[in-house]
PyMOL commands that place a pseudoatom at each C-alpha (Angstrom):
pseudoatom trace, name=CA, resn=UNK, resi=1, chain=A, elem=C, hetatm=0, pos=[0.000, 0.000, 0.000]
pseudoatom trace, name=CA, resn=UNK, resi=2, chain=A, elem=C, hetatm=0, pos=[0.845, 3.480, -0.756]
pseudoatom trace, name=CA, resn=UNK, resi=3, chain=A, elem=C, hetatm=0, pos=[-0.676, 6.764, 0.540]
pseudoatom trace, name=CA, resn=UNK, resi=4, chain=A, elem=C, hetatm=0, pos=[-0.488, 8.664, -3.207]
pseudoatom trace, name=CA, resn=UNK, resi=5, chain=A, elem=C, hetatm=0, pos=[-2.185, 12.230, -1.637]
pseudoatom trace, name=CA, resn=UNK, resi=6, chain=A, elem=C, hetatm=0, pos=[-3.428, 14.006, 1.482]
pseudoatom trace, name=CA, resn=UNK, resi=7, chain=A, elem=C, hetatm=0, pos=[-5.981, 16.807, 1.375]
pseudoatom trace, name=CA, resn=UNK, resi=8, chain=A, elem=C, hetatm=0, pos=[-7.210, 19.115, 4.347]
pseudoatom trace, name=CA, resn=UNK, resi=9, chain=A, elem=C, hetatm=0, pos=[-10.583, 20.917, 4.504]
pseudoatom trace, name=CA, resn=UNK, resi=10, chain=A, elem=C, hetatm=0, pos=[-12.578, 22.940, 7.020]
pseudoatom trace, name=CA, resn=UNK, resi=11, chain=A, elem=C, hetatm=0, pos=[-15.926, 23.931, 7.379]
pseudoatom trace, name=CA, resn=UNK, resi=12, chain=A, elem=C, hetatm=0, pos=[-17.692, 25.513, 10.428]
pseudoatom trace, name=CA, resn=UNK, resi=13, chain=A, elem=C, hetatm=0, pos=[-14.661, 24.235, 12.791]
pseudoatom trace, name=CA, resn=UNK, resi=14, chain=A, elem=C, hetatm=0, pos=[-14.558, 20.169, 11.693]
pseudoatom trace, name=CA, resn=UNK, resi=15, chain=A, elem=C, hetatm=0, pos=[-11.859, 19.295, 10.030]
pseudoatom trace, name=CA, resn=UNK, resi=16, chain=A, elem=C, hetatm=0, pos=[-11.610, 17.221, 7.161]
pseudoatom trace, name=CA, resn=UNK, resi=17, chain=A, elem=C, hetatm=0, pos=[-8.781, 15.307, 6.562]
pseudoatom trace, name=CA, resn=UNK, resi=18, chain=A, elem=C, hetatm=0, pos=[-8.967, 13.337, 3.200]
pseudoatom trace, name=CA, resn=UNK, resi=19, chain=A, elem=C, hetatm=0, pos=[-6.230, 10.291, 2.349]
pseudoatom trace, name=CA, resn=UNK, resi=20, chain=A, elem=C, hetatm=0, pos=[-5.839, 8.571, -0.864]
pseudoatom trace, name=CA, resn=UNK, resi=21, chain=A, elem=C, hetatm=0, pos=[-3.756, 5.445, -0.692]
pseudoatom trace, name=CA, resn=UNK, resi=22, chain=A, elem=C, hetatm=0, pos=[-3.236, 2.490, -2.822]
pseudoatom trace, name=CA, resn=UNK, resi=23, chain=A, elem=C, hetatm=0, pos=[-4.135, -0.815, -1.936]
pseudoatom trace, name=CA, resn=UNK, resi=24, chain=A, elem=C, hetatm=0, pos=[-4.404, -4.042, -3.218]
pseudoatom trace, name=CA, resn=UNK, resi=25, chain=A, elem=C, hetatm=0, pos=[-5.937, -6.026, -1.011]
pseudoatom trace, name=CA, resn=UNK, resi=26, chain=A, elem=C, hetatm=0, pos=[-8.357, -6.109, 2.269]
pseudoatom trace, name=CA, resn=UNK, resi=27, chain=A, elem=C, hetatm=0, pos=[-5.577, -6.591, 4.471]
pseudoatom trace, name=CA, resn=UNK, resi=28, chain=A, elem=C, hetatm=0, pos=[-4.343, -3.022, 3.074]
pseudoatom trace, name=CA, resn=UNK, resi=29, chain=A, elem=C, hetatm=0, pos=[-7.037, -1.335, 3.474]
pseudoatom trace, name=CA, resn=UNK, resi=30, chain=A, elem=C, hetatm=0, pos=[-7.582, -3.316, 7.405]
pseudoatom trace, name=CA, resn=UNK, resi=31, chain=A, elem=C, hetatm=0, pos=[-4.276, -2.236, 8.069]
pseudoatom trace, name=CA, resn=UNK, resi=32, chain=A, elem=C, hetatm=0, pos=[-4.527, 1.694, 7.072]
pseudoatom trace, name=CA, resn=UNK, resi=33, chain=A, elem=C, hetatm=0, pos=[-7.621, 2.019, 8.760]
pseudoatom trace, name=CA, resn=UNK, resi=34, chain=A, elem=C, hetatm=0, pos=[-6.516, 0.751, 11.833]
pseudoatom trace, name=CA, resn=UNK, resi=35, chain=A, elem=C, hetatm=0, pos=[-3.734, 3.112, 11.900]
pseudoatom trace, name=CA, resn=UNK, resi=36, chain=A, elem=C, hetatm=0, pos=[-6.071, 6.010, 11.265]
pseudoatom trace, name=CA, resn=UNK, resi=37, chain=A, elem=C, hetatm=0, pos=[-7.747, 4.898, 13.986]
pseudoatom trace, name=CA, resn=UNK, resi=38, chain=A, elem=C, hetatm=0, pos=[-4.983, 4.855, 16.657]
pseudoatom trace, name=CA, resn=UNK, resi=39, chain=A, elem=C, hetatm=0, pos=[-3.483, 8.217, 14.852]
pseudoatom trace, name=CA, resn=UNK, resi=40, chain=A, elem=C, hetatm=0, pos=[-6.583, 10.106, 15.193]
pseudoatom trace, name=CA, resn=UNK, resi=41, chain=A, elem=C, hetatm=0, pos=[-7.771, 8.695, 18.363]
pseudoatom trace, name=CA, resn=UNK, resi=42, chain=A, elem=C, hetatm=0, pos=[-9.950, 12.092, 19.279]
pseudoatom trace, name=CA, resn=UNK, resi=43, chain=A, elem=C, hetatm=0, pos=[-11.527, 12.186, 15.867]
pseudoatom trace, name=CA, resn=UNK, resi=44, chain=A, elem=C, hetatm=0, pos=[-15.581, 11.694, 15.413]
pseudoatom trace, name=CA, resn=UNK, resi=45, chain=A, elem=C, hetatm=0, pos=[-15.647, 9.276, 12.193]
pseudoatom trace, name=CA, resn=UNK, resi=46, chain=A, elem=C, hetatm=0, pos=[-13.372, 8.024, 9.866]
pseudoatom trace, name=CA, resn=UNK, resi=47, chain=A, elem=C, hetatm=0, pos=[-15.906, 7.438, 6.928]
pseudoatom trace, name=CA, resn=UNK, resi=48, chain=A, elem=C, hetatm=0, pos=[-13.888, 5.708, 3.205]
pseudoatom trace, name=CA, resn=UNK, resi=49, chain=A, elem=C, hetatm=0, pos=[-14.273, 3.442, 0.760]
pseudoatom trace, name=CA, resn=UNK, resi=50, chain=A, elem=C, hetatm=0, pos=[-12.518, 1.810, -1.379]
pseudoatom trace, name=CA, resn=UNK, resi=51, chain=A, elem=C, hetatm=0, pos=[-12.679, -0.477, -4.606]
pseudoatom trace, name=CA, resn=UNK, resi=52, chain=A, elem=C, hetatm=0, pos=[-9.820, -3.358, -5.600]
pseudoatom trace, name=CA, resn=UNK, resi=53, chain=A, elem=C, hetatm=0, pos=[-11.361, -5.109, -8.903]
pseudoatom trace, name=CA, resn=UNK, resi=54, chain=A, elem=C, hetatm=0, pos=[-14.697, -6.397, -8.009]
pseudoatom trace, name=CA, resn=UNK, resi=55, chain=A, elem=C, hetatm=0, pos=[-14.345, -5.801, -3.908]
pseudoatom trace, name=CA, resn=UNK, resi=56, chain=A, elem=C, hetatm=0, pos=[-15.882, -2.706, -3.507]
pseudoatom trace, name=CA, resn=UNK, resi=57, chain=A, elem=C, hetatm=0, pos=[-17.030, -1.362, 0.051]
pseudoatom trace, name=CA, resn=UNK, resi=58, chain=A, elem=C, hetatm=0, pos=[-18.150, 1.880, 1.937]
pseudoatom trace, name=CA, resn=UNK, resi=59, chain=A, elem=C, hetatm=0, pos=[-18.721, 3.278, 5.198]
pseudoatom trace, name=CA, resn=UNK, resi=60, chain=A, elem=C, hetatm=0, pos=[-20.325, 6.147, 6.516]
pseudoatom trace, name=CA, resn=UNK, resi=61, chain=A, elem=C, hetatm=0, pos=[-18.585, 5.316, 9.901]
pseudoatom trace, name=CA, resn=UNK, resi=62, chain=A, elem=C, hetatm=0, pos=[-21.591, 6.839, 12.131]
pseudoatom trace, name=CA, resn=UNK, resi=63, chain=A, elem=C, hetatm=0, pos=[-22.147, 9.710, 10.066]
pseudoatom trace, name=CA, resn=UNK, resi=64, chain=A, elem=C, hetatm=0, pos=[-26.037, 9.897, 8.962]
pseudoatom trace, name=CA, resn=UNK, resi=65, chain=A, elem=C, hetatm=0, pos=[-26.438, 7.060, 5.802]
pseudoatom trace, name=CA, resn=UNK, resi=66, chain=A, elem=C, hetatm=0, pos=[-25.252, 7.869, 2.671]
pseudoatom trace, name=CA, resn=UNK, resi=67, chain=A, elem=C, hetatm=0, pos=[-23.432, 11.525, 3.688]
pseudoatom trace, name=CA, resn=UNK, resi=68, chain=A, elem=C, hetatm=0, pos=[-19.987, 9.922, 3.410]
pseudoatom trace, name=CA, resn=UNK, resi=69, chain=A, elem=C, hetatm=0, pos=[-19.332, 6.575, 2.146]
pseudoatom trace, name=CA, resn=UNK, resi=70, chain=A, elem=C, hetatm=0, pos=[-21.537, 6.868, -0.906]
pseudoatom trace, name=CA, resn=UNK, resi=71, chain=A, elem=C, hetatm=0, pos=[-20.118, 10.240, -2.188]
pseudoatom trace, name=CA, resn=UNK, resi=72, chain=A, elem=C, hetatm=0, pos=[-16.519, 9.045, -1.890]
pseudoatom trace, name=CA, resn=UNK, resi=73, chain=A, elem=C, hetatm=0, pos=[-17.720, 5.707, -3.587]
pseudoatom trace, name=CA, resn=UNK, resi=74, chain=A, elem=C, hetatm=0, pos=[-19.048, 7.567, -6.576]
pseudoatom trace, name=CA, resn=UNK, resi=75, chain=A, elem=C, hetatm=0, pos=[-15.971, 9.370, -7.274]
pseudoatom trace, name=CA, resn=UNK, resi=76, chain=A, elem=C, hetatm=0, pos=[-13.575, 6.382, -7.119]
pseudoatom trace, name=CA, resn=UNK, resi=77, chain=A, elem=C, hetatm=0, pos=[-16.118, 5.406, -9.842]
pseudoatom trace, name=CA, resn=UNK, resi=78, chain=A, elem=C, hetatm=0, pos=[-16.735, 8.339, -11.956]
pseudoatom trace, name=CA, resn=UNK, resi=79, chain=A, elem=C, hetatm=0, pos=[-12.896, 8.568, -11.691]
pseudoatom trace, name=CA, resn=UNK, resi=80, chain=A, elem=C, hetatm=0, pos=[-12.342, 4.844, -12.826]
pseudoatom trace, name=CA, resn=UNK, resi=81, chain=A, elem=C, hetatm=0, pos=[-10.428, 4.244, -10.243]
pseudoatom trace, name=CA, resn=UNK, resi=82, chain=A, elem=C, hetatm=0, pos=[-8.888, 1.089, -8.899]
pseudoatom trace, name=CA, resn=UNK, resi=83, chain=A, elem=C, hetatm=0, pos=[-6.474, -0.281, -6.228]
pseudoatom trace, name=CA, resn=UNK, resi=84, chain=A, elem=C, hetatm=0, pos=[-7.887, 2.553, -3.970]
pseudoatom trace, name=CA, resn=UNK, resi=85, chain=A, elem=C, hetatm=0, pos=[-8.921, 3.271, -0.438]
pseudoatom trace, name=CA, resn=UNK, resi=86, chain=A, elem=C, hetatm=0, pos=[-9.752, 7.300, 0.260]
pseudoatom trace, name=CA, resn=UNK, resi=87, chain=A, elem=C, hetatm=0, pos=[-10.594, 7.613, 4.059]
pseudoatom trace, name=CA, resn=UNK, resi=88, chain=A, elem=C, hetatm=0, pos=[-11.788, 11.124, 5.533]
pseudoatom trace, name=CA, resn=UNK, resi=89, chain=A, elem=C, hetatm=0, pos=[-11.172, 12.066, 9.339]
pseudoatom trace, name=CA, resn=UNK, resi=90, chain=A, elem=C, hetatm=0, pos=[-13.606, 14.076, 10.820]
pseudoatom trace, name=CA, resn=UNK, resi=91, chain=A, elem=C, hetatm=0, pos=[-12.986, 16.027, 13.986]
pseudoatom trace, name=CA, resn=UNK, resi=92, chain=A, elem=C, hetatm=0, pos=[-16.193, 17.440, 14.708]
pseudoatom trace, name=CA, resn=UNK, resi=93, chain=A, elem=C, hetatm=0, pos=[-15.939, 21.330, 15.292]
pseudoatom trace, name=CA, resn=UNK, resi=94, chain=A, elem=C, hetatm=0, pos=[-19.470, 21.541, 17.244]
pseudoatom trace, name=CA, resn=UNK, resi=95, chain=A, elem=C, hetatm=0, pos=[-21.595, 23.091, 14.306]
pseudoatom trace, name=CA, resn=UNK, resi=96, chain=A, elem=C, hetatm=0, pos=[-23.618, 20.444, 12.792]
pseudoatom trace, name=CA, resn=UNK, resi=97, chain=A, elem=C, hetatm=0, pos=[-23.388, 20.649, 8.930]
pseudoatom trace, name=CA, resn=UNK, resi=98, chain=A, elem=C, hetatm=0, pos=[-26.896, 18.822, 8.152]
pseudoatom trace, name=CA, resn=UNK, resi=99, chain=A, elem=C, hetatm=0, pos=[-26.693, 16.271, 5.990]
pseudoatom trace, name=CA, resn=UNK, resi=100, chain=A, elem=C, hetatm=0, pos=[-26.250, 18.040, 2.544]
pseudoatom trace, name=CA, resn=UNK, resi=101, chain=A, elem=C, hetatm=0, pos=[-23.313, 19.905, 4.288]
pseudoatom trace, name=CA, resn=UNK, resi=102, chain=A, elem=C, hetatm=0, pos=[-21.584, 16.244, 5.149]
pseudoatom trace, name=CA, resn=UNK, resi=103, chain=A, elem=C, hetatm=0, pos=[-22.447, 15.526, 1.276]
pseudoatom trace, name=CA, resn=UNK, resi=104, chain=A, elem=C, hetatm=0, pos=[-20.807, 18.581, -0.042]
pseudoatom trace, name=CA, resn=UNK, resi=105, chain=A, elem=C, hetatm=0, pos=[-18.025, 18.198, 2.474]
pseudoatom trace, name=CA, resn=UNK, resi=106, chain=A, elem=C, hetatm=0, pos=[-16.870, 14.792, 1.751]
pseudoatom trace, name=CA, resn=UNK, resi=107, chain=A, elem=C, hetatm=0, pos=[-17.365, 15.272, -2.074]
pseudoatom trace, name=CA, resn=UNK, resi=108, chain=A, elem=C, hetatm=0, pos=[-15.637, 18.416, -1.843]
pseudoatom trace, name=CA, resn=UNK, resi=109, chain=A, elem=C, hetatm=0, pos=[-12.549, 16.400, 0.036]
pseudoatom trace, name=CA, resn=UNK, resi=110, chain=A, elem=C, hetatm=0, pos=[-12.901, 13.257, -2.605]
pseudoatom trace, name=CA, resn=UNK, resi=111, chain=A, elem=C, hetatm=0, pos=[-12.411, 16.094, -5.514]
pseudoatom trace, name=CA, resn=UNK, resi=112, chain=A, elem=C, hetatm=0, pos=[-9.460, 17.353, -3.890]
pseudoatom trace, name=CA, resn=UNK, resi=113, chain=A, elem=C, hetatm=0, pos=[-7.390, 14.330, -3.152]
pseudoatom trace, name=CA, resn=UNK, resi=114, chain=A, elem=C, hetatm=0, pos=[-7.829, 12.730, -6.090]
pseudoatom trace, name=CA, resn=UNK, resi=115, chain=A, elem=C, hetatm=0, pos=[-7.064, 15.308, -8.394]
pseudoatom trace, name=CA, resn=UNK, resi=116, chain=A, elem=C, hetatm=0, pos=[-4.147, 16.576, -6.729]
for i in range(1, 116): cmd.bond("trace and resi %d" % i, "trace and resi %d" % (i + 1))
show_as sticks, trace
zoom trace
């Protein structure tokens, strides 16, 4: 695995932190997200998904469904991407975004990392 881009966002104090890695297989992706996890220990969510050949899955990690997984799923695929795990820490500023705010905001970050 290979973390290809990074890409940092904020809106109404949360932070979004957006990671693009390569992967090629679960055990990648397991292994990134649990050291997201023990990185970002205080964060809210760590919503991703992530697509190698046919495996495909998403999480909205908490957030309300389909605000987070889903958008970053549909850019991996609009992108043709493959190999690919994007992740997105959230630390939660206190301002509640609704959920077309959480839509916009992880689309927003998905757009960023990947292009860059």
């Amino acid at each position: 695995m290979k973390l290809l881009n990074t890409y940092t966002l904020e809106i109404k104090k949360s932070k979004f932190l957006a990671f693009y890695y390569e992967v090629n297989s679960k055990e990648d992706v397991d292994f990134v997200l649990e050291n997201l996890k023990k990185e970002h220990k205080k964060a809210r969510h760590i919503p991703y998904s992530y697509k190698i050949g046919s495996l495909v899955r998403k999480s909205d990690d908490k957030e309300p469904s389909g605000t987070a997984g889903l958008p970053i799923y549909n850019l991996i695929e609009l992108n043709n991407l493959d190999n690919c795990l994007i992740a997105i820490v959230r630390y939660f500023g206190g301002i509640k975004l609704g959920s077309g705010g959480l839509l916009r905001a992880y689309a927003n970050c998905t757009k960023e990392v990947i292009k860059r």
